[in-house]
N, C-alpha and C positions, 0 to 999 in steps of 0.2 A: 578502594584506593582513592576514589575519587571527593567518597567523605574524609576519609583521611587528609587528604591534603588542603579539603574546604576548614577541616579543623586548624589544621598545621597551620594555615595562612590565615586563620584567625588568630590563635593565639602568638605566634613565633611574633609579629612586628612587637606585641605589648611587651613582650619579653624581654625582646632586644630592645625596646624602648629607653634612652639614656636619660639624663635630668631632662624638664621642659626649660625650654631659652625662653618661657617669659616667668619675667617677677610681678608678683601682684603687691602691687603698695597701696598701702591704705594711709588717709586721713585723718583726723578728727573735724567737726564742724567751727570750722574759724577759719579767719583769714588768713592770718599768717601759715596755716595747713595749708592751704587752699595753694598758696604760693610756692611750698617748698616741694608739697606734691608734685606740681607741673616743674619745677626746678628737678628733679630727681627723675622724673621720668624724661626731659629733654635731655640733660648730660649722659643718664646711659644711654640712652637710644640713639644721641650722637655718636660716645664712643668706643662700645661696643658690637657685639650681632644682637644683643636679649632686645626685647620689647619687654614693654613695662605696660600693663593692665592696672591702671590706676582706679581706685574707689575712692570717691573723695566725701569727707562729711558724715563719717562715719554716727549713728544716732548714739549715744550713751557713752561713746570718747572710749577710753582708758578701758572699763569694762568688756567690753564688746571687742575691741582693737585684740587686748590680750588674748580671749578666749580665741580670735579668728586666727593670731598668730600657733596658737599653741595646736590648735586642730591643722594648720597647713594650708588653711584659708588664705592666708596676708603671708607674704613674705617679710617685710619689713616697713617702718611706717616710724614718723620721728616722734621721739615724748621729752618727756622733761622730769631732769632725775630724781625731783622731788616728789615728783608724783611716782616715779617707779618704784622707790626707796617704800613710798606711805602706802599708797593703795594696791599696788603688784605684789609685793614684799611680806608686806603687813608689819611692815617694822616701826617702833615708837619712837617719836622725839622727832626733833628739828634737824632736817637737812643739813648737813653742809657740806663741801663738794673735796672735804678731806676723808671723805666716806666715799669716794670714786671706786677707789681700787676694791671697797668693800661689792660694792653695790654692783661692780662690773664679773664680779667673782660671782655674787651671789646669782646671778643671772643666767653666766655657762652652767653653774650646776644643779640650778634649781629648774631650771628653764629651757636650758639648753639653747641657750640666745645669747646677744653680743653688742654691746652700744660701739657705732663706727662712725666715725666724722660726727666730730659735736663742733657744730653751727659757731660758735660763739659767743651766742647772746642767751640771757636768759630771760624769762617771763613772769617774775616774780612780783606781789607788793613793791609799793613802796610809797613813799611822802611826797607830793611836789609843792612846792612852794612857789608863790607867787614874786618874781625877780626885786620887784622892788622891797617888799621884804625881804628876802634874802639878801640884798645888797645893804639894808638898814641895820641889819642885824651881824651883820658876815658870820655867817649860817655856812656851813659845811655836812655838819653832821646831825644824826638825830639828839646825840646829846647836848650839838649848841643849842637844837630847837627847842629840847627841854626845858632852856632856861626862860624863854620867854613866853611859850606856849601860851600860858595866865594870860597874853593879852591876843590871843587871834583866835580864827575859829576855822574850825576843820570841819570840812565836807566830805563825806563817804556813804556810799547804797546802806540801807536801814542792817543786812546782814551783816556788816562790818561791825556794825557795836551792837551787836546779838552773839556773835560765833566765840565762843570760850576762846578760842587762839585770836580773837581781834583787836577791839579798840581798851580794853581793860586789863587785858595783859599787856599790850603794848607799854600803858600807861605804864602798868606796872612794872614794867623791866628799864623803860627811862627817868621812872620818877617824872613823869609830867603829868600835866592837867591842863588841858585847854580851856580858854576863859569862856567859849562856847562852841557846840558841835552842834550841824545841822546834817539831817537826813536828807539824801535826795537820789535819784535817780541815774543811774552811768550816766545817760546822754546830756543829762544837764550837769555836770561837775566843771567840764572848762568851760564852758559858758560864763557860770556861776563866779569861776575863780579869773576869770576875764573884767567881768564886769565888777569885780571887788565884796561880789555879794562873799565869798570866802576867804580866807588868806592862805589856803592847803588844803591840799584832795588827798586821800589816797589814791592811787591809781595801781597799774598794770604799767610796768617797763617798756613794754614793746604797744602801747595804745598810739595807734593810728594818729590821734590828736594832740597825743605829746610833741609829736616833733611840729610843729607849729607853734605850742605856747610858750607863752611868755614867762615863763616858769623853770626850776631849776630840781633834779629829783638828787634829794638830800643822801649822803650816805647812813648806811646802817650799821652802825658802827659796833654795834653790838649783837650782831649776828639774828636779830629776834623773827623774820620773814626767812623762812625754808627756802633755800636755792632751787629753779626751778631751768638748769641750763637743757640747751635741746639739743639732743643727737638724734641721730637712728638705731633703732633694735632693730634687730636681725637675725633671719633664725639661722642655728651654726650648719643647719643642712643646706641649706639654699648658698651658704660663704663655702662650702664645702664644692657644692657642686660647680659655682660657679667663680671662682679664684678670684677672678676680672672684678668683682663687682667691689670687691672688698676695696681696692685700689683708685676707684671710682668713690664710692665715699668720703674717702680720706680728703680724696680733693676740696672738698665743702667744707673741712676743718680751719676752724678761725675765721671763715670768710665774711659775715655778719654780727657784726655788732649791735645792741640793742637802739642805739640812732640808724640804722640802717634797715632794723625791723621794720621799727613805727612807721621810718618814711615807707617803704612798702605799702604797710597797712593803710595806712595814710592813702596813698594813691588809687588803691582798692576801694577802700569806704566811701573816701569823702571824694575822690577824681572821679571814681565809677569807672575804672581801669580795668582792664581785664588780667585776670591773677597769671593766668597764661603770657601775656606781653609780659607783663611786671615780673615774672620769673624771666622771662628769656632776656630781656634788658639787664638783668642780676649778673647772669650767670655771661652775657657779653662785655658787661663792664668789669667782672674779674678773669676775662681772657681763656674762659672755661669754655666757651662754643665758640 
């Protein structure tokens, strides 16, 4: 009897054991991760009972994230749908975010997951140009740039005019020609485009030292850079079990915009801020804590 019962009081709690009240969120290695992570785990653990077990910096991003969500590793962790559409999916061609309801489908059923609160902002390519150019030119878009390209010179890392979807397709889909393009290094590009050594970078929407330059990021008017907007995945069991959290998500919908990113990141990189204040400052100045 008295095994019996040693038995019974071991297995009977497991049994009865209901969902676990924490979520485990995961990162990727970047700042702006860095920042949405302590964002997501301060607003629930504000406003509900769960604790949130964060992993921040995840090594190998996208791959690794995935496989942790699909084994029950990670609950949920934010991406961006161009990369869910390409490298999740394995789906061909260029993004674009009228493929939402595709992508949000193909997810519950392949996956058995669910994008909840999309951020706002996205993370994509794009052109900037340097103001006083753009003001000489009245530059909007990438097809006004196309007409004068012949006289400026664009700056971009050496892989940007190597990757088949880069600097040669680009050309190719505006019909431009830069009068000259220089190779050079991320950290040296606004430098470069400060000090007039360039007249346009490519950049990253949400870079840390856009929201400081003196520079204007062109539109893409013809759709040629993959949208790369950011939400949360989330697995439908963890939304299942936990109703509350879905509701919590939502809250973060539209809250960031891609000037609200960079300044972020900005404050991180170049302030030396800690990503934890800089989320809690976020999430106080939209009245969410």
């Amino acid at each position: 009897l008295v095994c019996a019962a040693a038995a019974l009081g071991a297995t009977v709690p497991g049994m009865l054991a209901g969902p676990s009240d924490t979520i485990n969120v995961a990162t990727k290695p970047m700042t702006e991760q860095y920042i949405m992570g302590e964002a997501l785990k301060m607003l629930i653990e504000h406003d509900t009972n769960l604790k949130v077990d964060l992993t921040e910096g995840v090594a190998g991003g996208t791959s690794n994230l995935e496989a942790g969500m699909e084994s029950g590793q990670f609950d949920l962790y934010p991406e961006y749908t161009g990369t869910g559409w390409a490298a999740v999916l394995k789906n061909k061609g260029t993004y674009s975010e009228d493929e939402f309801d595709q992508l949000q489908a193909d997810y519950n059923k392949k996956l058995d997951m669910s994008w909840v609160g999309m951020y706002g902002f996205g993370n994509t390519f794009g052109i900037a140009v340097r103001n006083d150019i753009v003001q000489k030119y009245d530059l909007k878009t990438y097809s006004d740039l196309a007409k004068v390209a012949g006289q400026l010179n664009l700056g971009a890392e050496p892989d940007f005019f190597e990757r088949e979807d880069g600097y040669d397709a680009l050309c190719s889909t505006y019909g431009m020609s830069f009068g000259k393009t220089t190779e050079m290094d991320a950290g040296l590009k606004y430098d470069a485009l400060a000090q007039d050594s360039v007249d346009a970078i490519i950049i990253y929407t949400t870079d840390g030292k856009l929201s400081t330059a003196d520079a204007t990021v062109l539109t893409d008017d013809k759709g040629f850079f993959p949208s790369y907007q950011c939400g949360n995945v989330v697995r439908n069991q963890t939304l299942q079990e936990h109703p509350e959290l879905r509701a919590e998500l939502k809250k973060l919908q539209g809250t960031i915009s891609e000037e609200d990113m960079a300044r972020m990141n900005y404050e991180v990189e170049e302030e030396k801020k800690d990503p934890k204040a800089v989320a809690r400052e976020f999430l106080s100045s939209k009245g969410l804590i």
